[in-house]
BANU-254992 format. One record per atom (N, C-alpha, C): x, y, z; residue in one letter. Coordinates in steps of 0.2 Angstrom, whole numbers, padded with zeros to 4 digits, always signed. Layout:
XYZa;...
end
This chain:
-0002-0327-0275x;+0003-0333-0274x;+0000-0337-0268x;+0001-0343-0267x;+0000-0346-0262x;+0007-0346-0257x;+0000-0348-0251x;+0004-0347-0244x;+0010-0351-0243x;+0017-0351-0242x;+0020-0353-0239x;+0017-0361-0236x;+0024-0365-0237x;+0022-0371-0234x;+0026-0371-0226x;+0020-0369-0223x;+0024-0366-0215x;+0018-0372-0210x;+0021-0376-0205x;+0015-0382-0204x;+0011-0377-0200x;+0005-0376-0201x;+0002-0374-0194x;+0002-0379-0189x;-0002-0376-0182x;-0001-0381-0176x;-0008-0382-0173x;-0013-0375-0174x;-0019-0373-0171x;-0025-0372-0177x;-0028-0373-0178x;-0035-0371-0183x;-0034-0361-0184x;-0031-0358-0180x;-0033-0351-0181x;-0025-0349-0185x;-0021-0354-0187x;-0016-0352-0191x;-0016-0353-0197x;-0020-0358-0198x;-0023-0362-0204x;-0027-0354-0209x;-0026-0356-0215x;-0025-0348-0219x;-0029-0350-0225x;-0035-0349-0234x;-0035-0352-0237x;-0027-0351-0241x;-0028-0357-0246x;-0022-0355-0250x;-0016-0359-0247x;-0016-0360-0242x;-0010-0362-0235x;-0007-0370-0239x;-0004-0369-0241x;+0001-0377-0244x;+0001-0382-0236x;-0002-0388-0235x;+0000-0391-0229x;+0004-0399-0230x;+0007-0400-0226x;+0007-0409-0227x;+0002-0412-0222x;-0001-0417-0224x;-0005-0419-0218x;-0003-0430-0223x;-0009-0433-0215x;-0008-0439-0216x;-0014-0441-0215x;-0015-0445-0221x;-0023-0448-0223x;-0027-0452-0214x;-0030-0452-0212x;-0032-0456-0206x;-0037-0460-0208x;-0041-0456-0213x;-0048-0463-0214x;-0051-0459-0222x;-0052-0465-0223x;-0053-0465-0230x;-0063-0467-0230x;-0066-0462-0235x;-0075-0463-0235x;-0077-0463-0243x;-0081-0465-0244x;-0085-0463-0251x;-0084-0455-0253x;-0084-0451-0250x;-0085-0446-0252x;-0079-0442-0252x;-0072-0445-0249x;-0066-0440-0250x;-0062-0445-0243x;-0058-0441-0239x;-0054-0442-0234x;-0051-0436-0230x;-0051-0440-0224x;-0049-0435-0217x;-0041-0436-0218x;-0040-0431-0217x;-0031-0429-0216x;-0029-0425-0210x;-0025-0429-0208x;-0020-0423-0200x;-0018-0419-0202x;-0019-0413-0202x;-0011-0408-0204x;-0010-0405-0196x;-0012-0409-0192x;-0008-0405-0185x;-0009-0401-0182x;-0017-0401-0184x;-0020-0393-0181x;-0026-0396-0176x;-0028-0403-0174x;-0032-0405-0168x;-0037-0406-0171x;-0040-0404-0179x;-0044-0406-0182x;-0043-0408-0189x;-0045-0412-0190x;-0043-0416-0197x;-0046-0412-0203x;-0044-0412-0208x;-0046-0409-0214x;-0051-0415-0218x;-0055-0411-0222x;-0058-0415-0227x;-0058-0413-0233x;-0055-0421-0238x;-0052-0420-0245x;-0057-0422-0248x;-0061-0418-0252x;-0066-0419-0256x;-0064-0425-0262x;-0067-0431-0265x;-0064-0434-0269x;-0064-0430-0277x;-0068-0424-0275x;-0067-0421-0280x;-0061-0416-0281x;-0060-0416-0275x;-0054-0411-0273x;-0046-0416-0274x;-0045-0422-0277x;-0043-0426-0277x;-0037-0426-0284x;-0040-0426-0289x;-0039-0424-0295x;-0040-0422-0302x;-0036-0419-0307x;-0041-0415-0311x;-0045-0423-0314x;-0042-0427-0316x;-0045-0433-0319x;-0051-0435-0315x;-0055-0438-0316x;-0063-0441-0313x;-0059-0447-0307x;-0061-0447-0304x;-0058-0453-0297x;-0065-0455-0293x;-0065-0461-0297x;-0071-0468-0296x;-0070-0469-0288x;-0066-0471-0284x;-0064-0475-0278x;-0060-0469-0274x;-0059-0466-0268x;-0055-0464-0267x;-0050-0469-0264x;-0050-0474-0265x;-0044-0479-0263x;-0038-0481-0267x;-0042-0477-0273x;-0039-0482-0279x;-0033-0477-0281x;-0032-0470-0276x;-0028-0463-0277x;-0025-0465-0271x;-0028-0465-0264x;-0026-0465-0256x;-0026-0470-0255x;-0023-0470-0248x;-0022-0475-0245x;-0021-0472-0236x;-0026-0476-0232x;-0023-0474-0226x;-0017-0476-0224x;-0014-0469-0220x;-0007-0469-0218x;-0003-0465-0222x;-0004-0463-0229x;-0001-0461-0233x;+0000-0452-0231x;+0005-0453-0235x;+0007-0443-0232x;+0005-0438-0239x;+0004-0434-0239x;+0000-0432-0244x;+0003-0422-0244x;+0004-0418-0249x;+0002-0412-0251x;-0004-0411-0252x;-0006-0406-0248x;-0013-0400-0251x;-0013-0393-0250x;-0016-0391-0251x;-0020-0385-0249x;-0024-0383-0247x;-0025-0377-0242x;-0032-0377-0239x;-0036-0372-0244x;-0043-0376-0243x;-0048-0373-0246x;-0051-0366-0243x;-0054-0370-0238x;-0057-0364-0237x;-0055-0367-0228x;-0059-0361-0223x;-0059-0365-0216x;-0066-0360-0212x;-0068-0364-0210x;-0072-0364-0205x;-0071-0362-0196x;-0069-0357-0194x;-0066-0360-0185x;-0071-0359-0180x;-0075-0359-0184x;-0082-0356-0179x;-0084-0368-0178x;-0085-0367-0183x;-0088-0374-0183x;-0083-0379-0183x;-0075-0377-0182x;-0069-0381-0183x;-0069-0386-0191x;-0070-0382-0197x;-0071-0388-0203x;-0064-0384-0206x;-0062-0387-0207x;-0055-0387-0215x;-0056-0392-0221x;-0056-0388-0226x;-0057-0393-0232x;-0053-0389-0236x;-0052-0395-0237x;-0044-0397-0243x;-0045-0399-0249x;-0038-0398-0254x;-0037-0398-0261x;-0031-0402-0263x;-0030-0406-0267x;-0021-0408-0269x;-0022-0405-0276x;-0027-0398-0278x;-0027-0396-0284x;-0022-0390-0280x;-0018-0391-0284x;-0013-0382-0282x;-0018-0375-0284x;-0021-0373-0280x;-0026-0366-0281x;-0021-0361-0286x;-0026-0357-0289x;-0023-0351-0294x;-0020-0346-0289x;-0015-0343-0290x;-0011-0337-0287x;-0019-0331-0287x;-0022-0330-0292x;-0025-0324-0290x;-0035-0329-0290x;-0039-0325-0283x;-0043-0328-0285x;-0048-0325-0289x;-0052-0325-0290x;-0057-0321-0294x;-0059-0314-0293x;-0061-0314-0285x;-0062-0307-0280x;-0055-0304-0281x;-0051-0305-0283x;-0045-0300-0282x;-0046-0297-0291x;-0049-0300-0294x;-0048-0298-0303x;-0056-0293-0303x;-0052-0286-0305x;-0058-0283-0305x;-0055-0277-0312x;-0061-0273-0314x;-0060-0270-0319x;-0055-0263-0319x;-0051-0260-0319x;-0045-0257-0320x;-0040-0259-0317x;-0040-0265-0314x;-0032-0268-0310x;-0027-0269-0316x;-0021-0268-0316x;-0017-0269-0317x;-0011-0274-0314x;-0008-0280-0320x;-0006-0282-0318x;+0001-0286-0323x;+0005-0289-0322x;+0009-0291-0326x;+0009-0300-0329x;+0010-0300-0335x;+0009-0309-0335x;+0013-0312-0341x;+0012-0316-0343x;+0016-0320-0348x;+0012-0323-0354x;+0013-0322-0361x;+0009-0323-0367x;+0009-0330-0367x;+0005-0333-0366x;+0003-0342-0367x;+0001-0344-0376x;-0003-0340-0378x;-0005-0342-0385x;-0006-0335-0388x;-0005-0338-0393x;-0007-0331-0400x;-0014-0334-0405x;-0017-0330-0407x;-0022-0333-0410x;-0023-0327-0416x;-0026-0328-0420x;-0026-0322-0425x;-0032-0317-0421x;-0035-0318-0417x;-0041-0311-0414x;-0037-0310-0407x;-0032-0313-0405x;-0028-0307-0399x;-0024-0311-0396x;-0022-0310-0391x;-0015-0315-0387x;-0020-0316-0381x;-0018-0323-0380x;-0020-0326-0372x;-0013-0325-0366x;-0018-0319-0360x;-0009-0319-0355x;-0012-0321-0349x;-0007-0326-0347x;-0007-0327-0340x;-0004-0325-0333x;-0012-0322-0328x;-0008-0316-0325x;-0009-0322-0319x;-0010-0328-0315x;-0011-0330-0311x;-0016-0331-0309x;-0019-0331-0313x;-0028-0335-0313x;-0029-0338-0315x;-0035-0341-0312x;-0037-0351-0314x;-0037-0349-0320x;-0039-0345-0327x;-0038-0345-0333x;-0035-0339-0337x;-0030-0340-0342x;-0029-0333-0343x;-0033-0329-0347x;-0030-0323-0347x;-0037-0318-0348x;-0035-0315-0358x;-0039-0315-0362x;-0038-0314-0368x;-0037-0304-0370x;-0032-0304-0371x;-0032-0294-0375x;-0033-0297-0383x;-0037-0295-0384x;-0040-0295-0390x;-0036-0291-0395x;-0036-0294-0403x;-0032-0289-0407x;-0031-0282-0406x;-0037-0279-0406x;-0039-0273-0406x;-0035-0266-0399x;-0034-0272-0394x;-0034-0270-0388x;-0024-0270-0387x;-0021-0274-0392x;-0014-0272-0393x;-0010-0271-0393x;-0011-0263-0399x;-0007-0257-0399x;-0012-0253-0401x;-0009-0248-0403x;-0013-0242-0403x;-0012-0243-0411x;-0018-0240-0415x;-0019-0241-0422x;-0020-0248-0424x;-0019-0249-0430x;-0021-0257-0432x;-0017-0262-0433x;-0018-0266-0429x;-0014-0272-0428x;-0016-0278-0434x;-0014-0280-0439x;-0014-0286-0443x;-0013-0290-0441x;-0008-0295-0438x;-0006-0299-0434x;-0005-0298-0427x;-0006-0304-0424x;-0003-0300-0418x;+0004-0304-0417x;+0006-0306-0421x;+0013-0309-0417x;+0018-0306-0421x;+0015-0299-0423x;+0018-0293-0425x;+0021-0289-0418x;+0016-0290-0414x;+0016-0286-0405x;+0019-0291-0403x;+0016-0295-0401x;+0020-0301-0396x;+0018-0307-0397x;+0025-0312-0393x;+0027-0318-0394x;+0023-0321-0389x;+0022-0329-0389x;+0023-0332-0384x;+0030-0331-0379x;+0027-0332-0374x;+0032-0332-0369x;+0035-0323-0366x;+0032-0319-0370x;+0033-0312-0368x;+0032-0310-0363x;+0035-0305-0359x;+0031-0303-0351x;+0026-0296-0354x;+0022-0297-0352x;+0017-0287-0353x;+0014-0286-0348x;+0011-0283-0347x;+0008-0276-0343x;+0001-0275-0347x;-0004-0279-0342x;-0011-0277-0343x;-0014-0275-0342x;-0021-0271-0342x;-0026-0269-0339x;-0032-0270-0340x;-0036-0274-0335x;-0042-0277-0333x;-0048-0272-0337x;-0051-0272-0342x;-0056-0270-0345x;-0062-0273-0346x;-0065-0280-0344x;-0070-0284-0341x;-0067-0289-0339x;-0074-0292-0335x;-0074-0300-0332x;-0080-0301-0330x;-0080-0308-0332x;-0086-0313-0333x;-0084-0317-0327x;-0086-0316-0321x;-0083-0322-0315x;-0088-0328-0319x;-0093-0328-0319x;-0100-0334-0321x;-0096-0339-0324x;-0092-0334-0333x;-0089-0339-0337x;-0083-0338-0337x;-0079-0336-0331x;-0075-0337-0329x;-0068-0334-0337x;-0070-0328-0338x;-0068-0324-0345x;-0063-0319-0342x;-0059-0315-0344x;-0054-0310-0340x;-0052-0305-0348x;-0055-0300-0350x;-0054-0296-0353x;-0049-0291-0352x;-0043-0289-0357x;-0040-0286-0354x;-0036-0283-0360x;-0030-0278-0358x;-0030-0271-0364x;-0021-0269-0362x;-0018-0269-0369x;-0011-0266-0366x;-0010-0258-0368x;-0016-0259-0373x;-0018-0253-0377x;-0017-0248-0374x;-0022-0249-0366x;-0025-0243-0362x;-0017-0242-0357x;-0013-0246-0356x;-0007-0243-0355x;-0004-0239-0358x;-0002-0239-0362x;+0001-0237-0368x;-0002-0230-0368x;-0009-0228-0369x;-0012-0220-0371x;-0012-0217-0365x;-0012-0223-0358x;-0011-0219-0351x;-0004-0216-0351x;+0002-0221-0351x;+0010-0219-0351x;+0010-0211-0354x;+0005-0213-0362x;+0008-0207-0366x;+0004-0200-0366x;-0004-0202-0363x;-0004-0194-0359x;+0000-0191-0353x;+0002-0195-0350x;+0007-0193-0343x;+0012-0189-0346x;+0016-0193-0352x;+0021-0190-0354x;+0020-0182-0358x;+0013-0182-0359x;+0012-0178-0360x;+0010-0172-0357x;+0007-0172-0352x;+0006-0168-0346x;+0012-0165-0344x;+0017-0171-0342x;+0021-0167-0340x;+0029-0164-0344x;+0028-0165-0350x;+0031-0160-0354x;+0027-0154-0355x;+0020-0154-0352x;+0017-0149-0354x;+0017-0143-0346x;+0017-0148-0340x;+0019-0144-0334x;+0028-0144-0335x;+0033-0145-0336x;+0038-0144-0337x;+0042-0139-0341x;+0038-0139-0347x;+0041-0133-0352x;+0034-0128-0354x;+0035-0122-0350x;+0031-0116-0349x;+0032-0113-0358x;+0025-0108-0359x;+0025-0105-0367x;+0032-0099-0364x;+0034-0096-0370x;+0039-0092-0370x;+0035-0086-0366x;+0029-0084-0368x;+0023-0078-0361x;+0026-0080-0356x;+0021-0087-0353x;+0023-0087-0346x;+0030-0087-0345x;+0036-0089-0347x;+0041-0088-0344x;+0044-0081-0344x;+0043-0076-0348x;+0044-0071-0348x;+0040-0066-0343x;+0034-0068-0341x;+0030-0067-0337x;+0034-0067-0329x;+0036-0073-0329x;+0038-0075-0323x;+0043-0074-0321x;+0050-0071-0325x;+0053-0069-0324x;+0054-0062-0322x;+0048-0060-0325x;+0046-0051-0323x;+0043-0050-0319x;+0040-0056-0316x;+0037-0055-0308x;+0043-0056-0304x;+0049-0063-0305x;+0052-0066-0300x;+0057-0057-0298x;+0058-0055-0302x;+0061-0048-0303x;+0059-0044-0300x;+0052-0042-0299x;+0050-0037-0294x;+0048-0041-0288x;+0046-0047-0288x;+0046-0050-0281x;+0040-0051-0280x;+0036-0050-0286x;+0029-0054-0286x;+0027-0062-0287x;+0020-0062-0286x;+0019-0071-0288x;+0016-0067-0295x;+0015-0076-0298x;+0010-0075-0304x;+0001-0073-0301x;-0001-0070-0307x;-0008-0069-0305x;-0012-0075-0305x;-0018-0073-0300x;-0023-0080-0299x;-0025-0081-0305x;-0024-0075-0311x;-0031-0078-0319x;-0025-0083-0322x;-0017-0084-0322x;-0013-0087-0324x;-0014-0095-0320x;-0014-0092-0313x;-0016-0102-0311x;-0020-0105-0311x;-0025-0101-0314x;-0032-0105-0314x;-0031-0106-0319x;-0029-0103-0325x;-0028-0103-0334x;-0023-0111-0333x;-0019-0111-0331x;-0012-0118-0330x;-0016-0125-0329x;-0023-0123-0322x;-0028-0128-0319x;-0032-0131-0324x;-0034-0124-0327x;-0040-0127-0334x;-0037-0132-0337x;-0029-0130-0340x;-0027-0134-0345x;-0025-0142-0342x;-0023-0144-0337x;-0024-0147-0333x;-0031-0151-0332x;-0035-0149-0332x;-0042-0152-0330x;-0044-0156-0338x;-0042-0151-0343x;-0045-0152-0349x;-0041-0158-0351x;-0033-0159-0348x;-0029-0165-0351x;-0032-0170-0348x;-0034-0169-0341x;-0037-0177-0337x;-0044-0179-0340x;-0047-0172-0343x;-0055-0175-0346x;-0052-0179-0354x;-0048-0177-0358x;-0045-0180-0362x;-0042-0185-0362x;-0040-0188-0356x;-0037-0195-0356x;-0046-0199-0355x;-0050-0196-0350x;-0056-0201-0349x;-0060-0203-0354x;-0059-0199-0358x;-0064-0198-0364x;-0059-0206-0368x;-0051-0204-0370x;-0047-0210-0373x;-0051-0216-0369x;-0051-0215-0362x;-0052-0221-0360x;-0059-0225-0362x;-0063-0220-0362x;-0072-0223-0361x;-0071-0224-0369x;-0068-0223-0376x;-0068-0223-0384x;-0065-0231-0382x;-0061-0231-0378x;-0056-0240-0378x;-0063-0245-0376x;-0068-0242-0371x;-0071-0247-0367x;-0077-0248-0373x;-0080-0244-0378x;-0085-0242-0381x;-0082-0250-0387x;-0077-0246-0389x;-0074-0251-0394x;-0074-0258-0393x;-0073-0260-0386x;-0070-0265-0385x;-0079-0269-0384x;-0084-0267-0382x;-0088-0269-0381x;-0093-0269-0390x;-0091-0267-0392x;-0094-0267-0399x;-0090-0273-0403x;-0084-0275-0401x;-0081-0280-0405x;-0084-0285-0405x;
end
């Protein structure tokens, strides 16, 4: 999300992302200076202007005028702020990485998978295959536009700016959990018999008992990695 529109006052409160008002002071060939009140003026790239092509920055601006932007980036070593009237993406690139988890909303349906957007400059594609478990014919079998889901980051392309992503791998992770722990939950009828025949004499269980529990335990976590790395295998052979 972007920053709050709080005015800064000094160049070291200035933030990227930071929503500012400022006031055009001088207009150039290549963009315009703008006050936002911090002792040094910003510069508004003419490209930073609009998504449409902008010939003249006069022909948008005007000195004097009060303007919305955004900070881009900032510099306080060199005192440089550069600005945007493009509203920046809530998440930037560096924050989308491969296992992140996040929540978004179904923008389009296509017959090879849904497009959801989690708050990136683009949303990220789960492909047919990627959501549900077993085979999906349609997908507006699964979901609709305007759906809320729960994704998880399976690649990304920062270059071509692509955002691969999977509901699937939720889904097989929820259901070994659930698994797990009915399976730490409800003991075989041995162990419980066992354990009440120790709790009776006042013993623990034996160590071959809780290393036996750890193994099965160990073998469930290698069984989910395995699910997981058949999900990544797949997804990259599509």
């Amino acid at each position: 999300m972007t920053t709050e529109n709080i005015a800064p006052t000094t160049i070291d409160e200035v933030v990227p992302k930071m929503k500012v008002e400022g006031v055009v002071k001088k207009i150039e060939l290549y963009g315009a200076l703008v006050d936002i009140g911090v002792g040094r003026p910003g510069l508004l790239h003419i490209s930073q202007i609009s998504e449409g092509h902008v010939k003249n920055v006069s022909d948008v601006l005007q000195e004097g005028q009060t303007i919305t932007a955004w900070v881009q980036e900032v510099d306080r070593k060199r005192g440089r702020i550069s600005l945007t009237m493009l509203e920046p993406a809530a998440l930037g690139w560096s924050e989308i990485d491969n296992g992140k988890v996040f929540t978004g909303k179904v923008v389009r349906v296509e017959k090879f998978g849904a497009f959801v957007d989690i708050g990136a400059e683009r949303p990220g594609l789960v492909h047919v295959s990627e959501l549900a478990q077993g085979y999906v014919g349609d997908p507006t079998d699964v979901v609709k536009v305007g759906d809320e889901v729960q994704v998880k980051v399976i690649g990304v392309n920062r270059r071509k700016k692509q955002i691969d992503m999977s509901i699937r791998a939720l889904e097989e992770a929820a259901m070994i959990e659930a698994i797990e722990e009915d399976d730490e939950d409800m003991p075989t009828a041995m162990e419980l018999a066992l354990r009440q025949a120790l709790e009776g004499s006042g013993m623990v269980m034996p160590q071959r008992q809780q290393q036996k529990k750890r193994g099965k335990k160990e073998k469930r976590h290698q069984e989910r990695e395995d699910i997981f790395a058949r999900t990544l295998r797949q997804h990259a052979n599509d």
